[in-house]
mmCIF file of the N, C-alpha and C atoms, coordinates in Angstrom:
data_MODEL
# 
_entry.id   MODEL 
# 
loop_
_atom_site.group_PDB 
_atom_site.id 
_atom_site.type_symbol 
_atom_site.label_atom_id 
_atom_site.label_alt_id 
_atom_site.label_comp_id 
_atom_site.label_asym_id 
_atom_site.label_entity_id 
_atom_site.label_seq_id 
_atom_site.pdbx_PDB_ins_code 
_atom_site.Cartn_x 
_atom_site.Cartn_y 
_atom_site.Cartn_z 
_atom_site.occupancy 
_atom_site.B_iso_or_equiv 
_atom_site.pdbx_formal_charge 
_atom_site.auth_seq_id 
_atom_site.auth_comp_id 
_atom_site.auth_asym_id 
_atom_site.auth_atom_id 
_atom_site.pdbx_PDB_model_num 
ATOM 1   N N  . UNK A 1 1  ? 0.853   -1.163 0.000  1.00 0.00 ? 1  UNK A N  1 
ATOM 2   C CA . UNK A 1 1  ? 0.000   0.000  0.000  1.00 0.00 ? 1  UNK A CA 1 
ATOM 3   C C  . UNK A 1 1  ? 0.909   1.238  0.000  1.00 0.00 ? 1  UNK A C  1 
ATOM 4   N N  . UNK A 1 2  ? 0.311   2.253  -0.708 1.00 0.00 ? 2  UNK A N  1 
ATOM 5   C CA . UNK A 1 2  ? 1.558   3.417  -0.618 1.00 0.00 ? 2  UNK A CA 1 
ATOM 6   C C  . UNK A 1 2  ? 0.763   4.344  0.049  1.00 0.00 ? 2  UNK A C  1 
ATOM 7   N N  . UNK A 1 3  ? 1.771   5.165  0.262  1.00 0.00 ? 3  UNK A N  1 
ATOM 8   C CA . UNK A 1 3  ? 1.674   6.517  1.155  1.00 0.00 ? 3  UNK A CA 1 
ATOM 9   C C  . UNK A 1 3  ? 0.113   7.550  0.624  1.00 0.00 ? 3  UNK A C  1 
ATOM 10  N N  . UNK A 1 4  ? 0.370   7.150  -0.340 1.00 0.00 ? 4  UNK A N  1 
ATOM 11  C CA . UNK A 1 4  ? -0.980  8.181  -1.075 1.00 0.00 ? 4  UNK A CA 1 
ATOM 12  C C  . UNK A 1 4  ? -2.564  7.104  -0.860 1.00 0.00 ? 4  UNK A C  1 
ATOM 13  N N  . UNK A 1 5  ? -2.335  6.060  -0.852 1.00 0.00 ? 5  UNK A N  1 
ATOM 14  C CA . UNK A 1 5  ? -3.552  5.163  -0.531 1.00 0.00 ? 5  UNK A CA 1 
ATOM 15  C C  . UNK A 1 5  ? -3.813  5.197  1.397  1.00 0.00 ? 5  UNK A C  1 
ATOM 16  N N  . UNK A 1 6  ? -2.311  4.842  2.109  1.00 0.00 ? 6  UNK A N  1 
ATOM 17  C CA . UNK A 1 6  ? -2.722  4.851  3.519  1.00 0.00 ? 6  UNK A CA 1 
ATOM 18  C C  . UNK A 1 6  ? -3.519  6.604  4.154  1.00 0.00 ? 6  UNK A C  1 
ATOM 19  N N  . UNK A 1 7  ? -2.904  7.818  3.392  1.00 0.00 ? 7  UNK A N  1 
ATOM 20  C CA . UNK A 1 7  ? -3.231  8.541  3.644  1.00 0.00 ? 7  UNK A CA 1 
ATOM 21  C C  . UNK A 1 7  ? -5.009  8.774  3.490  1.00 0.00 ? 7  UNK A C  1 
ATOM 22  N N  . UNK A 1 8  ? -5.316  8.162  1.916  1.00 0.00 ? 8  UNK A N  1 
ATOM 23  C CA . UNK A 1 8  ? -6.970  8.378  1.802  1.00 0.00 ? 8  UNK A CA 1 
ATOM 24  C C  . UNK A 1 8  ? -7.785  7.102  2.922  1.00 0.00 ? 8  UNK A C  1 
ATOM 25  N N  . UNK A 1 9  ? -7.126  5.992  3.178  1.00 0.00 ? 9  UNK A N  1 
ATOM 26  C CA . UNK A 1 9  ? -7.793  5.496  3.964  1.00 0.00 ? 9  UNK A CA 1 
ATOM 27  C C  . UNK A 1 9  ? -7.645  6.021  4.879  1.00 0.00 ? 9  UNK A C  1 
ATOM 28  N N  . UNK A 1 10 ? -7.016  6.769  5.787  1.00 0.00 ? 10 UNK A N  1 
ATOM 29  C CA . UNK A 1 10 ? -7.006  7.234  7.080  1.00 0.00 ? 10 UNK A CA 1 
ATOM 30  C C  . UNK A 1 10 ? -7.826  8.401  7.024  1.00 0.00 ? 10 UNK A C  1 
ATOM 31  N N  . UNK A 1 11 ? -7.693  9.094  5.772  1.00 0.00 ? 11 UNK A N  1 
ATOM 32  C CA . UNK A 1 11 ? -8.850  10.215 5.997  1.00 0.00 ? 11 UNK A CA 1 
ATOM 33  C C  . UNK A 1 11 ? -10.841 9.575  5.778  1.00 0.00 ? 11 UNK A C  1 
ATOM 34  N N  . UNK A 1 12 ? -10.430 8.259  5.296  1.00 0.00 ? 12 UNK A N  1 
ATOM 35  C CA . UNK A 1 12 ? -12.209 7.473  5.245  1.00 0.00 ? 12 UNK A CA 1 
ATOM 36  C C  . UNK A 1 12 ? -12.194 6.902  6.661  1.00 0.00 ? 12 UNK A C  1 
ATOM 37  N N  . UNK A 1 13 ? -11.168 6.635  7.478  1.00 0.00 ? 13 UNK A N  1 
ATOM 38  C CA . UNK A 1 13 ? -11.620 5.954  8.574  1.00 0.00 ? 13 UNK A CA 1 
ATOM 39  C C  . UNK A 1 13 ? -12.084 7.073  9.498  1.00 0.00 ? 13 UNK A C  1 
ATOM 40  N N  . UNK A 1 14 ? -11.412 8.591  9.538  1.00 0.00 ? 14 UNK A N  1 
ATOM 41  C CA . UNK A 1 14 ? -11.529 9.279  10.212 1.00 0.00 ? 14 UNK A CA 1 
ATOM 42  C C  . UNK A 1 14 ? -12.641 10.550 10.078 1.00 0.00 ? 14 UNK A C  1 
ATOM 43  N N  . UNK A 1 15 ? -13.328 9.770  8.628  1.00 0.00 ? 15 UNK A N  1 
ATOM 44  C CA . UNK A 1 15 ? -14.746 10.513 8.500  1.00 0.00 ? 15 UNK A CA 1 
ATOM 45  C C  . UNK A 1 15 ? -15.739 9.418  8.902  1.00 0.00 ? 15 UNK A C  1 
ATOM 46  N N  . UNK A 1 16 ? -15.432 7.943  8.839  1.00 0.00 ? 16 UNK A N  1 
ATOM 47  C CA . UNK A 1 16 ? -16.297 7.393  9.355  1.00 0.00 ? 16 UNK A CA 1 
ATOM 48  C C  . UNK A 1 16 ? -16.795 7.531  10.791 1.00 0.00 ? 16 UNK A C  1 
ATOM 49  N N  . UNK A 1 17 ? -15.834 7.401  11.294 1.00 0.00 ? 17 UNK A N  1 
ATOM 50  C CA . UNK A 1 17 ? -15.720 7.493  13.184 1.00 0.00 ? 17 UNK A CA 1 
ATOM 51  C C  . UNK A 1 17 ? -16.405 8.573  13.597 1.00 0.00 ? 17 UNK A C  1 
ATOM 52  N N  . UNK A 1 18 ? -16.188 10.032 12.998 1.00 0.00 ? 18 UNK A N  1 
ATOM 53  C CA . UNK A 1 18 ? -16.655 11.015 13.262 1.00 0.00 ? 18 UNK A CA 1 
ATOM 54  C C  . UNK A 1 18 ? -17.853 11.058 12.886 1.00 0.00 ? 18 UNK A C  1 
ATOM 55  N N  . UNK A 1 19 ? -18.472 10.602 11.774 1.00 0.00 ? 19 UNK A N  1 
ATOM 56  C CA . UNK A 1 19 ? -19.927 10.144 11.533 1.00 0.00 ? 19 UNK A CA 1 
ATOM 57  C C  . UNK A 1 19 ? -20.709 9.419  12.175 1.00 0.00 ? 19 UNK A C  1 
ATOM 58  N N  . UNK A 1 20 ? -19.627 8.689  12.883 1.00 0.00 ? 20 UNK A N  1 
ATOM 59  C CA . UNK A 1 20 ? -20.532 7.643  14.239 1.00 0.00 ? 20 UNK A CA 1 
ATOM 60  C C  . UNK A 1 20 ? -20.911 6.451  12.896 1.00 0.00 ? 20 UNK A C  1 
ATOM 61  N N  . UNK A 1 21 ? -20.460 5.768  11.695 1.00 0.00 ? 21 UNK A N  1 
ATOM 62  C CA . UNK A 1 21 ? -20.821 4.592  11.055 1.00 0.00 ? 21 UNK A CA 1 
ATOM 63  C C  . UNK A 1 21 ? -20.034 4.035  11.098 1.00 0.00 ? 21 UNK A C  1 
ATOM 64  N N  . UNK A 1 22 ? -19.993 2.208  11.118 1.00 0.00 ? 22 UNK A N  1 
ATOM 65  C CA . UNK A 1 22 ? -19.507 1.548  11.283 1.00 0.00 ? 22 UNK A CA 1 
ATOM 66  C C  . UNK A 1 22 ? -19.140 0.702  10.546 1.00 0.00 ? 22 UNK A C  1 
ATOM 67  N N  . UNK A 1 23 ? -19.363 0.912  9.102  1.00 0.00 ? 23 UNK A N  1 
ATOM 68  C CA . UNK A 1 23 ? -18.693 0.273  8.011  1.00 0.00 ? 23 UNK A CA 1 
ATOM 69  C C  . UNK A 1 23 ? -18.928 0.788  6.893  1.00 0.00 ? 23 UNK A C  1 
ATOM 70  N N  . UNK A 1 24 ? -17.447 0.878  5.591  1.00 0.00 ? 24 UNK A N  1 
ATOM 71  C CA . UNK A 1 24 ? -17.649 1.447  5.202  1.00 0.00 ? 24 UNK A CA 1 
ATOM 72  C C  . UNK A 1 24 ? -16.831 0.841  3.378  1.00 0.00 ? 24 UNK A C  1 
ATOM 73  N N  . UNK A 1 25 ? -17.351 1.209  2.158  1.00 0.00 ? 25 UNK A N  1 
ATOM 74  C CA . UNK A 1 25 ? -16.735 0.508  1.348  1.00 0.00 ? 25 UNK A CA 1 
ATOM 75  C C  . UNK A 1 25 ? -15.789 1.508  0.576  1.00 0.00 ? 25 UNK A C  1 
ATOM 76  N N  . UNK A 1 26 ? -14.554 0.974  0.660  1.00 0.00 ? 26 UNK A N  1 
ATOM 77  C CA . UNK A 1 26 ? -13.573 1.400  0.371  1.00 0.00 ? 26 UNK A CA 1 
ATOM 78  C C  . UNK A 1 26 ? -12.896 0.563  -1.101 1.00 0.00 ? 26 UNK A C  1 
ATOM 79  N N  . UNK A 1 27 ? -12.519 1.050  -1.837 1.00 0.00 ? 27 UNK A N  1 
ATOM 80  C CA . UNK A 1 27 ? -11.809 0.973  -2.711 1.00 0.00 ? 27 UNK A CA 1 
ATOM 81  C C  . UNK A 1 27 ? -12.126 -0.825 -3.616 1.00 0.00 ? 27 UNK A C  1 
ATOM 82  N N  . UNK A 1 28 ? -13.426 -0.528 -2.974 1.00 0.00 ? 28 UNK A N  1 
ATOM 83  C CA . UNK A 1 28 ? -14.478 -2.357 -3.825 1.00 0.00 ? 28 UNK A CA 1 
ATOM 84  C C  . UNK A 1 28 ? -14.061 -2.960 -2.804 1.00 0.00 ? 28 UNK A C  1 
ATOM 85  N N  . UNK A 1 29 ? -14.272 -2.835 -1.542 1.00 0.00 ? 29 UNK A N  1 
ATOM 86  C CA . UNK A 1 29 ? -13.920 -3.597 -0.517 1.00 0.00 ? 29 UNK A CA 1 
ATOM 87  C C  . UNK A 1 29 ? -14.656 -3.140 0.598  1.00 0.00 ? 29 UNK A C  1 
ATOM 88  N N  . UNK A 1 30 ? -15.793 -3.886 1.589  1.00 0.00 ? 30 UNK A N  1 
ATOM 89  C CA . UNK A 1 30 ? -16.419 -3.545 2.691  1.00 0.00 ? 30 UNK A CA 1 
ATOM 90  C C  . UNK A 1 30 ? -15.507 -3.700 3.755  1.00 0.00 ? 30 UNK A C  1 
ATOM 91  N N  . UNK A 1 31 ? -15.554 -2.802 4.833  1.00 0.00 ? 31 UNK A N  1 
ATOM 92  C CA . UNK A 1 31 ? -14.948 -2.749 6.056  1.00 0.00 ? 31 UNK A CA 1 
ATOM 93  C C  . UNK A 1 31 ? -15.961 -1.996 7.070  1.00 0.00 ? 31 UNK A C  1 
ATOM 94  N N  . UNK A 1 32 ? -15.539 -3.292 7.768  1.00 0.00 ? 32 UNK A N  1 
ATOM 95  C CA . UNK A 1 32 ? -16.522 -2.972 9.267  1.00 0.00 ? 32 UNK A CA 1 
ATOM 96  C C  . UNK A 1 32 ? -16.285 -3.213 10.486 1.00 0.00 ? 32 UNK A C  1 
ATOM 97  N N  . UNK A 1 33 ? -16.150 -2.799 11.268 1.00 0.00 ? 33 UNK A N  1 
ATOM 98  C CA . UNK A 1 33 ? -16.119 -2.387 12.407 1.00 0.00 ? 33 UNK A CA 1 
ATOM 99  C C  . UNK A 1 33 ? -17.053 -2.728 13.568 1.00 0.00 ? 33 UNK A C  1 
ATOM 100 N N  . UNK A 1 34 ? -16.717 -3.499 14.774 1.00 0.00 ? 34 UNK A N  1 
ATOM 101 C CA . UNK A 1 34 ? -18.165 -3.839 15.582 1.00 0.00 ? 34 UNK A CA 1 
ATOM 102 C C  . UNK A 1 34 ? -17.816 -2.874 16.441 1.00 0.00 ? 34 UNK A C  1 
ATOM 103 N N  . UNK A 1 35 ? -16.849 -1.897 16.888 1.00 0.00 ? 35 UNK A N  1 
ATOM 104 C CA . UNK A 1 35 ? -17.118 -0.813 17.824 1.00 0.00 ? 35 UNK A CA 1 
ATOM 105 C C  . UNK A 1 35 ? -16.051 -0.235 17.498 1.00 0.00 ? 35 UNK A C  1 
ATOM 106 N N  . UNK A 1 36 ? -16.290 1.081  18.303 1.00 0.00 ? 36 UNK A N  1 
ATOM 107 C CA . UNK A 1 36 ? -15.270 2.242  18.517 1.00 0.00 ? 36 UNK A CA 1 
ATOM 108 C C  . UNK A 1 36 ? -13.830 1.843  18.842 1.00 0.00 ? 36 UNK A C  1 
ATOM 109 N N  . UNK A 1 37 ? -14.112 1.109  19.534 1.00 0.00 ? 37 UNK A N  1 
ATOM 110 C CA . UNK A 1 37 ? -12.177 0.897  20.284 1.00 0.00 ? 37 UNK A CA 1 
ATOM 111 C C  . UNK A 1 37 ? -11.550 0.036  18.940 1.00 0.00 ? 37 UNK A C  1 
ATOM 112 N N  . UNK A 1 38 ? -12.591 -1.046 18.515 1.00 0.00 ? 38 UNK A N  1 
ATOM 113 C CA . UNK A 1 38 ? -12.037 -1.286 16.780 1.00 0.00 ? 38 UNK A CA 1 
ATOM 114 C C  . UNK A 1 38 ? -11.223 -0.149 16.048 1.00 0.00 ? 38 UNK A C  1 
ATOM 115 N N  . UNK A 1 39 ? -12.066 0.251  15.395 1.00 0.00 ? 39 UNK A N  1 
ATOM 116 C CA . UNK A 1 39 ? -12.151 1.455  14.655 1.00 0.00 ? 39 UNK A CA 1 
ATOM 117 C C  . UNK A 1 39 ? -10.863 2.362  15.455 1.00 0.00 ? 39 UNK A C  1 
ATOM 118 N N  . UNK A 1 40 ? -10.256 3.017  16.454 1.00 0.00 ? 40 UNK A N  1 
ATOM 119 C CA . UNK A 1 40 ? -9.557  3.399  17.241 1.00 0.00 ? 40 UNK A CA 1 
ATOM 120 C C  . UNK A 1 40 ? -8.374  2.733  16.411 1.00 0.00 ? 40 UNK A C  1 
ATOM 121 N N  . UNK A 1 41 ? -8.295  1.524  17.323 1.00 0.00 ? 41 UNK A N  1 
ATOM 122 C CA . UNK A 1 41 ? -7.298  0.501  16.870 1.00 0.00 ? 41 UNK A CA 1 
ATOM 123 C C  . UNK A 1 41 ? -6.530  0.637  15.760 1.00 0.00 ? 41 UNK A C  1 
ATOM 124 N N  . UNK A 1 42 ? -8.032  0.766  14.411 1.00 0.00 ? 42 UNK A N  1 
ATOM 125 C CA . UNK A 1 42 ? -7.338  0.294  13.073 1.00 0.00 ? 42 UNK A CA 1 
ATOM 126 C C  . UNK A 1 42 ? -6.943  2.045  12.762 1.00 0.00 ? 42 UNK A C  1 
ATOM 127 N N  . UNK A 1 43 ? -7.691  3.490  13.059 1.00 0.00 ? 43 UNK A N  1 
ATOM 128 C CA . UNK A 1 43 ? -6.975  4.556  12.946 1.00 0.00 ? 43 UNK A CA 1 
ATOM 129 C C  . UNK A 1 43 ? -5.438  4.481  13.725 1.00 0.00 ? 43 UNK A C  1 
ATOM 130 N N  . UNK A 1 44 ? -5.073  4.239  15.163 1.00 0.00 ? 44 UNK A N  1 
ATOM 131 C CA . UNK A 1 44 ? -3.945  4.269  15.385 1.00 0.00 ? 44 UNK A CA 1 
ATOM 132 C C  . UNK A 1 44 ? -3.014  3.618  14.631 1.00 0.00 ? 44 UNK A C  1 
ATOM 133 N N  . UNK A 1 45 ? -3.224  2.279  14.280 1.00 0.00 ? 45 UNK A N  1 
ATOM 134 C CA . UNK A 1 45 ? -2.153  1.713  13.463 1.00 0.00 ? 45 UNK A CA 1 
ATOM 135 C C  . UNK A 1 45 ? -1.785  2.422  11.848 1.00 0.00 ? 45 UNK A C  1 
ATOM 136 N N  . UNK A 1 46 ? -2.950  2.757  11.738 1.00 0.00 ? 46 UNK A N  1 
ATOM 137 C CA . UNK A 1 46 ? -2.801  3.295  9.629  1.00 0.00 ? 46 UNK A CA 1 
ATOM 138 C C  . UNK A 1 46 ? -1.293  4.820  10.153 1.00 0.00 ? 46 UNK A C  1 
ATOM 139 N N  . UNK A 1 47 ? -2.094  5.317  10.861 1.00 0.00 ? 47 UNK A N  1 
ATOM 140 C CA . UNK A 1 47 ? -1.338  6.431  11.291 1.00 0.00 ? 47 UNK A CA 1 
ATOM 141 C C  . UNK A 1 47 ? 0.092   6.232  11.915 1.00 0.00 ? 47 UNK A C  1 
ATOM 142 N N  . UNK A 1 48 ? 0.502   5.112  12.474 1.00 0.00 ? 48 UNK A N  1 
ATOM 143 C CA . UNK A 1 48 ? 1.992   4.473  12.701 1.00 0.00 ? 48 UNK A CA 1 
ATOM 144 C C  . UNK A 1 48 ? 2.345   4.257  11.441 1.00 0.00 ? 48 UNK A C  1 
ATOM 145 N N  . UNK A 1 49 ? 2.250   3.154  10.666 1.00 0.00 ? 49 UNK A N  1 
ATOM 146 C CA . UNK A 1 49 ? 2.761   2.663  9.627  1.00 0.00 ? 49 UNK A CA 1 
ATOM 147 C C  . UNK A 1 49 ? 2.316   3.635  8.270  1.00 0.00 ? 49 UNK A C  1 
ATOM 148 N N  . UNK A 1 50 ? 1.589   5.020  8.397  1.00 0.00 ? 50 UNK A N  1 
ATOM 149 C CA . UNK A 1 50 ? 1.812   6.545  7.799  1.00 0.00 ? 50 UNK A CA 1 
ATOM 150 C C  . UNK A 1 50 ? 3.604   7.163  7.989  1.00 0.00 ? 50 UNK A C  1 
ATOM 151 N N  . UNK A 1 51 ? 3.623   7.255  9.766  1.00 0.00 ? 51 UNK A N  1 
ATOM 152 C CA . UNK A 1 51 ? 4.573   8.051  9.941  1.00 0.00 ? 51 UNK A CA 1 
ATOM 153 C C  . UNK A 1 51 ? 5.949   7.155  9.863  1.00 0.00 ? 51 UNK A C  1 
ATOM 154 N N  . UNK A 1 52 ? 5.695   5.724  9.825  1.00 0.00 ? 52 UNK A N  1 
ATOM 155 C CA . UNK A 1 52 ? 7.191   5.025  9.610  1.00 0.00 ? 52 UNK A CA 1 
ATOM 156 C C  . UNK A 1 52 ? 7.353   5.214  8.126  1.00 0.00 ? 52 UNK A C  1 
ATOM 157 N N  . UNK A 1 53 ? 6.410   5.230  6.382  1.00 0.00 ? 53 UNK A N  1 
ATOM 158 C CA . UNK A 1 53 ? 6.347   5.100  5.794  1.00 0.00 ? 53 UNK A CA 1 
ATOM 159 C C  . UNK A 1 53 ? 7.173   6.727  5.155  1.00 0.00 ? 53 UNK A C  1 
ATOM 160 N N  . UNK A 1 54 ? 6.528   7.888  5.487  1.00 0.00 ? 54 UNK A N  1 
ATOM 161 C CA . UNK A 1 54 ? 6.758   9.180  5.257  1.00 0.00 ? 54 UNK A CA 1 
ATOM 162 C C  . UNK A 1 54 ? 8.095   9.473  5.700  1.00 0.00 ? 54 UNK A C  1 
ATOM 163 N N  . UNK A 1 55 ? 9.012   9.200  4.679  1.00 0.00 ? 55 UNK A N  1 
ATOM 164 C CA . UNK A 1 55 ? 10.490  9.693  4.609  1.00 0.00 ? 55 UNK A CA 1 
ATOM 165 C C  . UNK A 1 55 ? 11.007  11.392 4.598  1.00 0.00 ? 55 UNK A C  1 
ATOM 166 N N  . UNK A 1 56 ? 9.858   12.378 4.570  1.00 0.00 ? 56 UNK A N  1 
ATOM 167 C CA . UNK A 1 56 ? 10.107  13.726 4.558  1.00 0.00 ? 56 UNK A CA 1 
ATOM 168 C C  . UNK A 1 56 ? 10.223  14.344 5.742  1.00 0.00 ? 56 UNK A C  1 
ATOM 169 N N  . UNK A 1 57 ? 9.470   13.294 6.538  1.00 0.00 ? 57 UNK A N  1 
ATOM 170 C CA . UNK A 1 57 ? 9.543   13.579 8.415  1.00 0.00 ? 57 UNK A CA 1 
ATOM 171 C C  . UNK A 1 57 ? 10.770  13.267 8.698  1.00 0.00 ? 57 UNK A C  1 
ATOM 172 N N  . UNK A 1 58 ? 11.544  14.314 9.972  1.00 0.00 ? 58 UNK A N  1 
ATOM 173 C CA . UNK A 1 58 ? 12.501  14.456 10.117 1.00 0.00 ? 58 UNK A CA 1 
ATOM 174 C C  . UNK A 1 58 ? 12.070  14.056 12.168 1.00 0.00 ? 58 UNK A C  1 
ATOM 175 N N  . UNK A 1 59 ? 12.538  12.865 12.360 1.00 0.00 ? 59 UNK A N  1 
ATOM 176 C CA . UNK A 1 59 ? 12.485  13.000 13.776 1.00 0.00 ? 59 UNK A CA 1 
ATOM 177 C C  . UNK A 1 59 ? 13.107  14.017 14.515 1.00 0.00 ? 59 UNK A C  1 
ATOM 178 N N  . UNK A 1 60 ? 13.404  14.825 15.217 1.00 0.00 ? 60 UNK A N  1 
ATOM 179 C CA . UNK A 1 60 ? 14.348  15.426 16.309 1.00 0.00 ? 60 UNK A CA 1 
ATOM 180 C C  . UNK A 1 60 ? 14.646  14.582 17.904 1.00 0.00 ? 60 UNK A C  1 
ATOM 181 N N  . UNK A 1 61 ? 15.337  14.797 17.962 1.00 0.00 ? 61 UNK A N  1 
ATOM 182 C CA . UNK A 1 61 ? 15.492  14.421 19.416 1.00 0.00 ? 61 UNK A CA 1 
ATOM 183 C C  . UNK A 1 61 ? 15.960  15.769 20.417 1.00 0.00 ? 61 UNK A C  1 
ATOM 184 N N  . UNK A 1 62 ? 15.596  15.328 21.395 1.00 0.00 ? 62 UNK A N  1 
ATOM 185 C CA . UNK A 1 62 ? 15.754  16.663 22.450 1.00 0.00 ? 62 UNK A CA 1 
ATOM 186 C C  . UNK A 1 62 ? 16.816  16.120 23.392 1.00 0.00 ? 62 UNK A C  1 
ATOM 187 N N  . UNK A 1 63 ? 17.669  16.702 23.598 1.00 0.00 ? 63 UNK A N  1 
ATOM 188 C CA . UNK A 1 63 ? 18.348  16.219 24.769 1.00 0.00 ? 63 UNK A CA 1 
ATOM 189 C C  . UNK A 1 63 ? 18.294  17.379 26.154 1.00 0.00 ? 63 UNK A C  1 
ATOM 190 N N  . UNK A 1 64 ? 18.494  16.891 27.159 1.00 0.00 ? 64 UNK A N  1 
ATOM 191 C CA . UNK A 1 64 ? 17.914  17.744 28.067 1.00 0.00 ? 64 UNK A CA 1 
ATOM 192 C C  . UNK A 1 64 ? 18.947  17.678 29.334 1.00 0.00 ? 64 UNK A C  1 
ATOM 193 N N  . UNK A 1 65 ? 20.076  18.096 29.373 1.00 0.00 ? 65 UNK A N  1 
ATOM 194 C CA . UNK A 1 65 ? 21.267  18.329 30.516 1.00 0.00 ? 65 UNK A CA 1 
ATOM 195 C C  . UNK A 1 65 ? 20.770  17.847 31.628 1.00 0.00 ? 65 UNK A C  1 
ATOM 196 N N  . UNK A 1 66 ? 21.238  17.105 32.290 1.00 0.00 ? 66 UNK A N  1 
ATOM 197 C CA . UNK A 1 66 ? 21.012  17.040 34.069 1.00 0.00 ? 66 UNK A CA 1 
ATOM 198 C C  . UNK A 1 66 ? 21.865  16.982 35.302 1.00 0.00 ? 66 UNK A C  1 
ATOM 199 N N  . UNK A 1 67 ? 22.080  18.157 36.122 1.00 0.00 ? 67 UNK A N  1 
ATOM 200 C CA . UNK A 1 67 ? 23.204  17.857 36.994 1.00 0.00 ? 67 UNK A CA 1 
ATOM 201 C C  . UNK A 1 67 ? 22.650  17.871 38.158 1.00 0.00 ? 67 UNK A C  1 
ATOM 202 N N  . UNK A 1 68 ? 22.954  17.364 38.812 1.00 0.00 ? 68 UNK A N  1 
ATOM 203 C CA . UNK A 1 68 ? 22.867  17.347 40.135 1.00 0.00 ? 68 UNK A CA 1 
ATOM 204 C C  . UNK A 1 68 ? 24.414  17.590 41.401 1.00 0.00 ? 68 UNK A C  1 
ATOM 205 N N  . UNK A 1 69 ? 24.251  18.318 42.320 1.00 0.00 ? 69 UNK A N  1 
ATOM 206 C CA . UNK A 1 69 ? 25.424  18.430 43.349 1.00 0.00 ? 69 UNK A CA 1 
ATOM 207 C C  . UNK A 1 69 ? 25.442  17.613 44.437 1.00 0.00 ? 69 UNK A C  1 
ATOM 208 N N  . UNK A 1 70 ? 25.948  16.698 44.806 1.00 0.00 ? 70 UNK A N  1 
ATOM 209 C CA . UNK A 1 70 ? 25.633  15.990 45.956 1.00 0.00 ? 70 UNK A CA 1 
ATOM 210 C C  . UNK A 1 70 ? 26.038  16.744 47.017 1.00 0.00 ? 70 UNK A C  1 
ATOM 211 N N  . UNK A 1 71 ? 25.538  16.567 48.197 1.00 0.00 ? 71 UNK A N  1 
ATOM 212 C CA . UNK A 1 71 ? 26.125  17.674 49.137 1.00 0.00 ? 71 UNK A CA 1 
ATOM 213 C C  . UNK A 1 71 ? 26.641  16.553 50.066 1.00 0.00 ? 71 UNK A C  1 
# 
């Protein structure tokens, strides 16, 4: 699946949810859902394997000094 397909499914899962429906046909293919925490589920994951997929994202890391003085 490429980046341009996970992206339109994540924007159909995330009009479904918000519509409150629970299944929906996508691309000649039914998908359904028996509840919310489903549906949850399958948005969190599209959206991981989005941001591992999207090579233009630049992680940062923060580093953050720590000293302490013992007395």
């Amino acid at each position: 699946m490429t980046l341009a397909e996970m992206q339109a499914l994540l924007s159909a899962l995330l009009g479904m949810r918000f519509s409150g429906v629970r299944s929906i046909t996508y691309d000649g293919r039914q998908i359904s859902y028996g509840s919310d925490a489903e549906l949850a589920t399958a948005i969190f994951d599209l959206e991981r394997r989005i941001a591992a997929a999207d090579t233009t994202v630049t992680r940062s890391r923060v580093s953050r000094p720590f000293a302490s003085k013992d007395l």
